[in-house]
C-alpha positions in Angstrom: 0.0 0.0 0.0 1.6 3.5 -0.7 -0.1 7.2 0.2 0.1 10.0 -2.4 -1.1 13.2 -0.6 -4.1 12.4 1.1 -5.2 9.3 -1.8 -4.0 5.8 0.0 -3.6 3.7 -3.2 -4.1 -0.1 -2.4 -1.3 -2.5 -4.5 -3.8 -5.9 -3.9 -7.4 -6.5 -3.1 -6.9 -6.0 0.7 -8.9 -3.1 2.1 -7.0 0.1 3.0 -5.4 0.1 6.2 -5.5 -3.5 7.3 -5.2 -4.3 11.2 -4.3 -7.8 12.9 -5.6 -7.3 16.5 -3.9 -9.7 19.1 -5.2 -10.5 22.7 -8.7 -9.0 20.8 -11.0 -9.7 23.9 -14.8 -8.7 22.8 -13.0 -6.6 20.5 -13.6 -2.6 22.4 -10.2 -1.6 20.7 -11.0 -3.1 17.9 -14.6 -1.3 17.0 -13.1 1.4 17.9 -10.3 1.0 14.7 -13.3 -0.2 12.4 -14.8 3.5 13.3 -12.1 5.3 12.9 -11.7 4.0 9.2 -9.7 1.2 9.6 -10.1 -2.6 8.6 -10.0 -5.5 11.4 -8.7 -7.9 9.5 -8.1 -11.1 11.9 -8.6 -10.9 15.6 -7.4 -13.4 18.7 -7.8 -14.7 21.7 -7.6 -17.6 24.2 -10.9 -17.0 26.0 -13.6 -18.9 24.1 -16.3 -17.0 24.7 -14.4 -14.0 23.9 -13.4 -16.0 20.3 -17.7 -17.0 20.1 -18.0 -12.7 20.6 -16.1 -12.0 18.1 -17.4 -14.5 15.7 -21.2 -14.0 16.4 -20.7 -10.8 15.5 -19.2 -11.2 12.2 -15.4 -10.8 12.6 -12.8 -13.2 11.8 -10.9 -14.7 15.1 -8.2 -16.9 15.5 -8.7 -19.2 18.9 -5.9 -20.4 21.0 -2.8 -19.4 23.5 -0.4 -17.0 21.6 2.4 -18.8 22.7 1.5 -22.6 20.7 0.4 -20.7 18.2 3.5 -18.8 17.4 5.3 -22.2 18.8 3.7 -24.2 15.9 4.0 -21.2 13.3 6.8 -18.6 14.0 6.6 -16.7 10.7 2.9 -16.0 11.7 1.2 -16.9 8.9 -1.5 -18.2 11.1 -2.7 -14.7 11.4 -2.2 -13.6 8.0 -4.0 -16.2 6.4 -6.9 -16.1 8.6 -7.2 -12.0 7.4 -6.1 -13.0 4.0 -3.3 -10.5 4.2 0.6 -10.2 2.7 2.8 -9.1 5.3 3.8 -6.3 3.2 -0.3 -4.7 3.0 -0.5 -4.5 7.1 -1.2 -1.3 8.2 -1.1 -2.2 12.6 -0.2 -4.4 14.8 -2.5 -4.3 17.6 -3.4 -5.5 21.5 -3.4 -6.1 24.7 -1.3 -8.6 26.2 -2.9 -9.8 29.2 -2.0 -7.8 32.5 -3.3 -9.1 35.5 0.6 -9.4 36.9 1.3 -5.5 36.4 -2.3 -4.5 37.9 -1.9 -2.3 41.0 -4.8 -4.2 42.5 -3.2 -7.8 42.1 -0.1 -9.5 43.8 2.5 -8.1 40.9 4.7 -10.7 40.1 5.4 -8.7 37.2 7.8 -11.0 35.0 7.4 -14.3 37.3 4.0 -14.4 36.1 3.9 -15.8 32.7 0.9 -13.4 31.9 3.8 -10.8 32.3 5.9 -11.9 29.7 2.7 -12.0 27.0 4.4 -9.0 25.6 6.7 -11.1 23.9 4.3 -12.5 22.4 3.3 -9.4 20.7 6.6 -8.2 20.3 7.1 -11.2 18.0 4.4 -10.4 15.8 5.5 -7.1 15.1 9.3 -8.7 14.5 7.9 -11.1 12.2 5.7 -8.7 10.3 6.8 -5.4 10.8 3.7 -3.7 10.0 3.9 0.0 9.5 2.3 1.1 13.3 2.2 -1.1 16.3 -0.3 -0.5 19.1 0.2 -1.8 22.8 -2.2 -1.1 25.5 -2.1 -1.6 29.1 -2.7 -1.1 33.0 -0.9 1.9 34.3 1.0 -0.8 36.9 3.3 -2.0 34.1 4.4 1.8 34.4 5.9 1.1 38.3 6.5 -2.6 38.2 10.4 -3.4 38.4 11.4 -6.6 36.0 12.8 -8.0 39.3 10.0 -7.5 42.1 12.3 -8.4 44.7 15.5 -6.3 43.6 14.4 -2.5 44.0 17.6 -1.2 41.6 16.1 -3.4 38.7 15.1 -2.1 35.2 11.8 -0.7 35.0 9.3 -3.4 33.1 8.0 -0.6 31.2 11.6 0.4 30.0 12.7 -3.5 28.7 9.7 -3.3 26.6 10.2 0.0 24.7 14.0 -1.0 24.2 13.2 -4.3 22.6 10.9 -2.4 20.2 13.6 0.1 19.8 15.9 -2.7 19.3 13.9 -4.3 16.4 14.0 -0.1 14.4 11.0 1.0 16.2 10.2 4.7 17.1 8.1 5.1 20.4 5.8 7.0 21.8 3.7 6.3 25.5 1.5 7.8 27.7 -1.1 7.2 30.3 -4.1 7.9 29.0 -7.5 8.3 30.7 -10.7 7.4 28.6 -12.6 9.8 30.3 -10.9 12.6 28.2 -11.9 10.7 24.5 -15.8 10.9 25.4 -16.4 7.6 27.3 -18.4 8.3 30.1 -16.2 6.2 32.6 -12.9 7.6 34.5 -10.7 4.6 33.0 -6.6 4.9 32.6 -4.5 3.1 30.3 -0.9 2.5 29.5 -0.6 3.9 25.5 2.6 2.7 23.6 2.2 3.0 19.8 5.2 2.7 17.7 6.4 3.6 13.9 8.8 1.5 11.6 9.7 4.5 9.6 9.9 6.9 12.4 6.7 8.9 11.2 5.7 12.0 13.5 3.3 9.4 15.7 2.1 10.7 18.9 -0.6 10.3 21.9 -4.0 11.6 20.9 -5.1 14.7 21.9 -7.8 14.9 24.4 -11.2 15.8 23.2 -13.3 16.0 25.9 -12.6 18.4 29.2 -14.1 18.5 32.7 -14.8 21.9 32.0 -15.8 23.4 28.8 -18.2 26.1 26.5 -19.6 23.4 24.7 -21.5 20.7 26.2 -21.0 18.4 23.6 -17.1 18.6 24.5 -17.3 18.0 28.1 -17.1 14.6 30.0 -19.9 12.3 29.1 -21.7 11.3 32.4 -23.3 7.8 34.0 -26.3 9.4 32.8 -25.5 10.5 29.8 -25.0 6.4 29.2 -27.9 4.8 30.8 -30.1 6.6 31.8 -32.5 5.6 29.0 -32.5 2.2 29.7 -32.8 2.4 33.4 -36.1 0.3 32.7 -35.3 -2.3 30.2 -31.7 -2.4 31.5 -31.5 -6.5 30.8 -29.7 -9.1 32.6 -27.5 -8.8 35.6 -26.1 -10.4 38.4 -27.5 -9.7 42.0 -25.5 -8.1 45.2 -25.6 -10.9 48.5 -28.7 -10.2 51.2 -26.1 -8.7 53.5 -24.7 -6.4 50.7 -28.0 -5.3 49.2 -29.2 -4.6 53.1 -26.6 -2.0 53.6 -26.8 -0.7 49.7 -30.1 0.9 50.6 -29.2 2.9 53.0 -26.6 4.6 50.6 -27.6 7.6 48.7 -27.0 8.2 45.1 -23.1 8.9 44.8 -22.0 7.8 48.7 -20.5 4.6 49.5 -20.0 2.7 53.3 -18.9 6.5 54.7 -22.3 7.4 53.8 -24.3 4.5 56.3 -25.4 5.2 59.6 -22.7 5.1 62.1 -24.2 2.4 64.2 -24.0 0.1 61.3 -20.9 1.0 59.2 -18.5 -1.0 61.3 -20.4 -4.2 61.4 -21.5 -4.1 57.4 -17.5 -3.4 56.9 -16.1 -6.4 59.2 -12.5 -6.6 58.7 -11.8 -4.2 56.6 -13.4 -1.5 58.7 -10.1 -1.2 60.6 -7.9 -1.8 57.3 -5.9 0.7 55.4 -6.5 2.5 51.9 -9.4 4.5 51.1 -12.2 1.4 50.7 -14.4 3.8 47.9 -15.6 0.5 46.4 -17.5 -0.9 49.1 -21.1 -0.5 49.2 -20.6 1.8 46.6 -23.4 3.2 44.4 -22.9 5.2 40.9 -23.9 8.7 40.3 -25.7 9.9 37.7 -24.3 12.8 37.1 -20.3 11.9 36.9 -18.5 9.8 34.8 -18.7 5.8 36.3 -15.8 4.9 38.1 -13.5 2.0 36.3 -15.2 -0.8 35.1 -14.4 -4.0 36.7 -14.9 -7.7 35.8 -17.3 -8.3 38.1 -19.9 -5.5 39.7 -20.3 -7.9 43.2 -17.7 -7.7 44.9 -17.5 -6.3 48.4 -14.6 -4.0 47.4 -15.7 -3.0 43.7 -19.0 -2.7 44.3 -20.7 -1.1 41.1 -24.6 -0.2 42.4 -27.2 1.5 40.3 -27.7 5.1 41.2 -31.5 4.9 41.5 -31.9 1.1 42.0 -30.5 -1.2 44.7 -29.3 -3.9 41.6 -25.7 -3.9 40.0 -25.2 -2.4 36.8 -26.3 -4.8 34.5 -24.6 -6.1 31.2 -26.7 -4.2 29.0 -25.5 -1.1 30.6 -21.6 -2.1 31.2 -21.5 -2.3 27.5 -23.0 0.9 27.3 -20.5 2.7 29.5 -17.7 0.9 27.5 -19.3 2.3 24.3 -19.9 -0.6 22.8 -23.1 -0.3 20.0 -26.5 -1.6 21.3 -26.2 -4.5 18.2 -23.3 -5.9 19.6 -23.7 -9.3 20.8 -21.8 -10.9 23.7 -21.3 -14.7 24.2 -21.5 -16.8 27.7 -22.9 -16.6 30.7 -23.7 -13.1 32.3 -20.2 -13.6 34.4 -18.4 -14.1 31.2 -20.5 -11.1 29.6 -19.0 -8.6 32.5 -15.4 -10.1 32.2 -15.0 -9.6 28.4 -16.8 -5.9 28.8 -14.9 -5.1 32.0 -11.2 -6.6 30.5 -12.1 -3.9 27.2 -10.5 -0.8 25.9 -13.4 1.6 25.5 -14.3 2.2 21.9 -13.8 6.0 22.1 -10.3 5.2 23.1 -9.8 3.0 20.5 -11.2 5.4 17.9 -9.2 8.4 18.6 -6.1 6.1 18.3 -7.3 5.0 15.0 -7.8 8.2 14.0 -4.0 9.5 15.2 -3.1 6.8 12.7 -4.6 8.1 10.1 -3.7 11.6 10.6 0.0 10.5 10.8 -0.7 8.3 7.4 -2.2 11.0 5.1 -0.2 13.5 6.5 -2.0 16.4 7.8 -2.0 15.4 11.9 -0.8 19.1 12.0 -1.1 22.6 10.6 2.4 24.0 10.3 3.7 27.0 10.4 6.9 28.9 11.0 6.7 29.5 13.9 4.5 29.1 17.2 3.1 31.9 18.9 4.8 32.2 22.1 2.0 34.1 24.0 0.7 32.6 27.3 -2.7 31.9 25.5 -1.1 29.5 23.4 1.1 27.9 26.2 -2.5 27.6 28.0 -3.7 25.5 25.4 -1.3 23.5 25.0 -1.4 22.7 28.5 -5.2 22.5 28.3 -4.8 20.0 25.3 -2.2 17.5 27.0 -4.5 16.9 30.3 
C-alpha cells in the first residue's frame, strides 16, 4: 500500500489500512479502529467465549494461546492467512497482552507471572511482520513494576519493553491515557505505547473532551449521559448478597459505606473497617451525574461494588456495555459472568477510535497545521497545557 497526498492507493485487493488485532477480547479496541476507518482484519484470543463474541458478531478470530500458536508457526502466517493479508499490506499491529501481573490491584509478580511476559508475544508479531504502526495497551502498573519485584535497583518493566521495540527499528511513543478525556463516560486509565517503523511523526491523541468546557458536547460524558434511558429495560444482571443489598439501601445516590449510619458501618465493613486504603468501592453506588468509576470484571464484589444510582441492583450487562461504548447490536457470548469479564477486560471504543484516528492523521499527512513559527504568547502555552490533560 503507498499514500500519495491524502489518496492511500491499495497495490492488492486488501482493504485500506488492514489491522491484525492480538489478545482482541470482545474486540472494544478493535470497534473502535473499524470507526475510525480502519479494517479488522483477523482478531485473537484464548478466552472462548471472547473468540464465540467475536465471531457472532461477524469478525474473523483466530482461537488459541499465543504462545503454541507462534510455537507451531513462528513466521505468523497463522494470522495472515486467517485476514487474508501479505505481510507487506499490514497497516497495525494491535493488542493487549494480558495484565493481570502489572495490575496495582493484584499480587504483581510482574515478569514471574507468565501473563507478564505476553508482551513477547506481541513483540514477536510485530518482529515477524513489521507492520507499518504497532499499538500496545495496558494497566498503568506496568508503568511502576520493576522486571525484578524483589531487587528495588532493577530495570523498570515498562523500560525492557520499549528498548526491545527500539531494538527491532521502532520509534516510540507512550502515555497514560485516561478514557474519560476521548468521550467515554467512565474515568478509566490506560498505558498507551504506539510505535512507527519508519519513524513517522506518531504521537498520543489529543484529548477531546474536558471537565470543564463552552460546549456541552465537548465535556465529559456522564453515568447518565449512558444509561439513563434504559434504566427500565436495562436487561440481565447479576445480584449483590442479602447482607450487601441490606446496607446498599441505606446509601444515597453517589455515597458509599462512609455514607451508612454510624451504628451500622462497622459491622456491614467487618474486617476491613479497621484496614488501610481509602475502601471507595465498598457498598458503593454510581452517580448519575459523573462519569462511572473504572469498570471491573465483576460488579459484586465487596470492594468493587458497582450499584445503580436509582436502583439497589448492580449495573447490568446491558449497561456495562453501554458505559464501554460498545453499539447496542453488539452481541456478547456466555454466561452473564463471562458477559462482565470480556466488557470489563475492554479498551473503551472511544479510546480506541481516537487512536485510530492519530493513525490516520500520521498516514495522510495532515495530523498538523504548520507554520513557522509558534506563537509564544501565554494563551497559546495555556492551550497546549489545556490539550495534553
Amino acid at each position: 500500500m503507498i499514500t500519495k497526498s491524502n489518496t492511500v492507493v491499495s497495490l492488492s485487493n486488501t482493504p485500506a489500512f488492514p489491522v491484525v488485532s492480538l489478545f482482541s477480547g470482545a474486540m472494544g479496541l478493535d470497534l473502535g479502529l473499524i470507526s475510525a476507518g480502519l479494517h479488522v482484519a483477523v482478531s485473537q484470543d484464548f478466552d472462548k467465549w471472547c473468540i464465540e463474541t467475536i465471531r457472532r458478531n461477524g469478525h474473523v478470530a483466530v482461537e488459541g494461546d499465543i504462545r503454541e500458536l507462534i510455537a507451531n508457526d513462528p513466521a505468523c502466517n497463522f494470522l495472515l492467512s486467517a485476514g487474508k493479508l501479505r505481510r507487506e499490506d499490514v497497516f497495525a499491529v494491535v493488542g493487549g497482552p494480558p495484565c493481570q501481573s502489572f495490575s496495582t490491584a493484584g499480587k504483581r509478580k510482574g515478569v514471574e507471572d507468565s501473563r507478564g511476559t505476553l508482551y513477547e508475544q506481541f513483540l514477536h508479531v510485530v518482529t515477524e511482520i513489521r507492520p507499518r504502526f504497532f499499538v500496545m495497551e495496558n494497566v498503568k502498573g506496568l508503568i511502576s513494576m520493576l522486571s525484578d519485584p524483589t531487587d528495588k535497583q532493577s530495570v523498570p518493566v515498562l523500560d525492557v519493553i520499549l528498548e526491545h521495540f527500539r531494538a527491532i527499528g521502532y520509534h516510540t511513543v507512550h502515555a497514560l491515557v485516561d478514557a474519560v478525556h476521548y468521550g467515554t463516560p467512565q474515568f478509566r486509565e490506560r498505558l498507551i505505547i504506539i510505535g512507527s517503523r519508519d519513524a513517522e511523526p506518531i504521537f498520543i491523541p489529543a484529548p477531546t473532551h474536558f471537565h470543564m468546557h463552552q460546549d456541552p458536547d465537548m465535556r465529559w460524558r456522564t453515568l447518565h449521559d449512558a444509561i439513563a434511558d434504559i434504566q427500565s429495560e436495562c436487561g440481565s444482571h447479576a445480584n449483590f448478597s442479602p447482607k450487601i443489598a441490606h446496607y446498599l439501601k441505606m446509601v444515597p445516590e453517589g455515597g458509599n459505606w462512609r455514607s451508612l449510619p454510624a451504628s451500622v458501618t462497622e459491622e456491614a465493613m467487618g474486617g476491613a473497617y479497621h484496614s488501610g486504603g481509602g475502601k471507595v468501592g465498598f457498598f458503593r453506588r454510581l452517580s448519575y451525574s459523573e462519569p462511572s468509576p473504572t469498570l471491573v470484571t465483576t460488579p459484586v464484589q465487596k470492594a468493587t461494588v458497582l450499584c445503580h444510582p436509582r436502583e439497589t441492583r448492580p449495573l447490568s450487562v446491558r449497561e456495562y456495555a453501554r458505559i464501554q461504548q460498545f453499539p447496542d447490536t453488539w452481541q456478547f457470548e456466555g454466561k452473564v459472568a463471562d458477559c462482565y469479564r470480556q466488557i470489563g477486560n475492554a479498551v473503551p471504543v472511544p479510546l480506541g477510535r481516537a487512536i485510530g484516528q492519530m493513525l490516520l492523521s500520521v498516514a495522510h499527512g495532515n495530523s498538523e497545521i504548520r507554520v513557522k513559527r509558534m506563537r509564544g504568547t501565554s494563551v497559546h502555552a495555556k492551550m497546549k497545557e489545556i490539550s495534553n490533560l
